[in-house]
C-alpha positions, 0 to 999 in steps of 0.5 A, a space after each residue: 669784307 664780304 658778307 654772308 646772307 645765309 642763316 647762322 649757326 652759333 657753336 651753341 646751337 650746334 648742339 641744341 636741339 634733338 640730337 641733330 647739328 644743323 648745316 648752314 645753306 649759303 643758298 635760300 631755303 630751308 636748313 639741311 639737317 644731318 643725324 649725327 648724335 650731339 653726344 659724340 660732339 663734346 664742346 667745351 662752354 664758357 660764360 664768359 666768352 659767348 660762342 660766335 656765330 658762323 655761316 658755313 657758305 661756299 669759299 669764293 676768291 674773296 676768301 683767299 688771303 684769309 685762308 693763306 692767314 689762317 694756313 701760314 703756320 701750318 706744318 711750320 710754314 710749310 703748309 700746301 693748302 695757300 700753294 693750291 687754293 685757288 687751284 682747287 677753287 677753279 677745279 669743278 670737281 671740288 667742293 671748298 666751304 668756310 666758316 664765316 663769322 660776319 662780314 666775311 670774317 673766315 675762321 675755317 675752311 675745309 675741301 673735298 674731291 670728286 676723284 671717280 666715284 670717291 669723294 675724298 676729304 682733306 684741307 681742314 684748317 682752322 684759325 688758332 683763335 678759333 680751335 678746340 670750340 668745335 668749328 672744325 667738327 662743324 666745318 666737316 660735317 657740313 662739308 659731307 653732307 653737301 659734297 654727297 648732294 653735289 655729287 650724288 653718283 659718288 659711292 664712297 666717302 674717304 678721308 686720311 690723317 695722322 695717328 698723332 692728329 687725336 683731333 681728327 682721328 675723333 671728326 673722321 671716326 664719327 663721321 666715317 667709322 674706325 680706320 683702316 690699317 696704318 699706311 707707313 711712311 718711309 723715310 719718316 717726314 718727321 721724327 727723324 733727319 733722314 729726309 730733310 739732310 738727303 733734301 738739304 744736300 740736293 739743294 731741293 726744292 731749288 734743285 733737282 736730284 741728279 739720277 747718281 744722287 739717290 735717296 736710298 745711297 744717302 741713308 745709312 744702310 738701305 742700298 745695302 739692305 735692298 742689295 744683299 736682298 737676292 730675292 727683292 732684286 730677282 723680282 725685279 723683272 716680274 714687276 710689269 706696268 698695268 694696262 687698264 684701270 680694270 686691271 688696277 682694281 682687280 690687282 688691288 682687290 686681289 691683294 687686299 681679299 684674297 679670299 675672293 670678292 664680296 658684294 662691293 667688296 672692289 670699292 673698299 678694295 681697289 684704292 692706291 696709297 698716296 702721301 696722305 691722300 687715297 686714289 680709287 683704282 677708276 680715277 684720273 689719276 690713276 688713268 694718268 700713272 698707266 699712260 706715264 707707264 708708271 704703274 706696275 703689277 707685280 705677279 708670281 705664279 698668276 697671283 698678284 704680289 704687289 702694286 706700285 704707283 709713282 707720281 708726283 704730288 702737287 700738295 707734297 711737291 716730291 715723287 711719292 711712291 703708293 706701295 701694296 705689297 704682301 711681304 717684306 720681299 716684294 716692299 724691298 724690290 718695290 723700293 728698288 723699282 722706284 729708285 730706277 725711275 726716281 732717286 728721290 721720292 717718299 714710298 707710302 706702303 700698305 703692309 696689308 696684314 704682314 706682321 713683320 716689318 721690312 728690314 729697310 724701316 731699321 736704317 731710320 728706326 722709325 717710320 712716319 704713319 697715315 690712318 686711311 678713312 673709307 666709307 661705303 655711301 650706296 
């Protein structure tokens, strides 16, 4: 087992003292300090069973089978985090800590991304053993602060959850402020079997779909719906792939401030939707959608419409399309713009301030959800 020479922290000290938590430095010297109010970190305390004490340190290689542990019943089994760890422990451009109780003993770890100016946190997990004591609001707080001293150019600071996931909704808002409006999800990765039946019929992930397997003609309805909608398909050849990144940013700001710009109005703007991830508009990511010719504007009588991105993720291991879209005509066509190029993908859409839902969400009745966090930092 490996162990830990950094100061420790226990979950009681946590709380003490003068309104501040106290961050835990796997590197000598003096203890960082984040002003974040105790009040808004509630842990409940028992006598009978003292608090442990952790150190928050860098994850090393030696922490992997740990975090597999505590990652094996994670969305039923189904979890990324134990495929891609030690992608991200050899990716410079990410930030990996753990809660160590002792001798190596890992409880928690949590990740953050550099993703051109942004930085983006995700990968929270916490050992059963260890939740509902306030280790994972530790485990985030101490991430932030150190992602910032590690990448001090970055000018914003983002994160993405479940609106059923009350837990995290609590960490992100005290740490990054209230969300931004819902991204839907469609179809629904759970609540519904629309999208386990279609894979289970593939025979995914073992199979791939062949192009005349389409999602959108498994699901009761939906190529109906996007058929019959004359205005959706006479879209189709105004949707033209971006150029430039710049392009991207103006499009996405254009969309979410019609208005007009504000002073760093393109930071908290000009980002893409992905399957609970946010990209900005200057990212590699996105740089790697424009040469795949893979990203597309849509424009009608030189106003921007809508945007759409088709990538495949990694973490979710299925094509996802990101869609900004101002009314429901322009979410249908972007559906039938996908299916084109992927028959099967999960579409993850910003409905801007479109009051109306499109017809489409009616073939599965419901829709799955993610809250976008996104935070100035300069």
């Amino acid at each position: 087992m490996r162990s830990c020479s950094c100061p420790r922290q226990s979950l009681g000290s946590y709380l003490a003292g003068r309104g501040h938590k106290v961050l835990c430095n796997n590197r000598p010297g003096p203890l960082q300090m984040a002003s974040i109010p105790t009040s808004s970190v509630p842990l409940a305390q028992t006598a009978a069973q003292p608090r442990p004490q952790y150190c928050i340190r860098d994850c090393v290689a030696a922490d992997v089978d740990q975090i597999k542990d505590i990652c094996k019943d994670v969305y039923g089994g189904g979890d990324y985090m134990p495929r891609r760890i030690e992608e991200y422990l050899g990716d410079e451009q990410c930030l990996l800590i753990v809660a160590d109780k002792g001798e190596g003993e890992v409880d928690g770890v949590a990740c953050a991304s550099l993703r051109g100016s942004m930085i983006f946190i995700f990968g929270l997990r916490v050992r059963t053993t260890a939740r509902e004591k306030g280790l994972g609001r530790l485990l985030m707080v101490n991430l932030t602060e150190r992602a910032k001293a590690r990448f001090p150019h970055a000018r914003t600071l983002a994160s993405t959850t479940a609106s059923s996931n009350q837990s995290a909704q609590k960490i992100l808002g005290a740490l990054l402020g209230a969300p931004l409006p819902q991204l839907d999800i469609w179809p629904p990765t759970s609540k519904t079997p629309h999208l386990s039946k279609y894979e289970a019929s593939i025979g995914w992930p073992a199979k791939k779909a062949d192009k005349d397997q389409t999602l959108l003609a498994f699901i009761p309805g939906a190529s109906d719906i996007l058929q019959q909608d004359g205005g959706a398909l006479n879209l189709l050849p105004s949707w033209q792939t971006a150029h430039s990144m710049d392009e991207v940013q103006h499009a996405l700001t254009s969309l979410r401030n019609p208005t007009g710009p504000v002073n760093g109005a393109e930071n908290t703007h000009a980002w893409l939707p992905f399957f609970y991830e946010i990209w900005p508009a200057h990212s590699e990511f996105t740089a790697a959608a424009i040469g795949q010719q893979r990203l597309w504007i849509l424009r009608r009588e030189g106003c921007v419409q809508g945007v759409v991105v088709l990538s495949l993720s990694p973490e979710c291991r299925r094509y996802i399309a990101g869609i900004v879209a101002s009314d429901p005509q322009v979410i249908h066509s972007a559906l039938l713009l996908t299916e084109r190029h992927e028959p099967h993908f999960i579409a993850v859409i910003d409905r801007l301030q479109m009051t109306s839902e499109p017809e489409i969400y009616k073939t599965t009745q419901t829709v799955s959800d993610c809250l976008p966090y996104l935070k100035m930092l300069h």
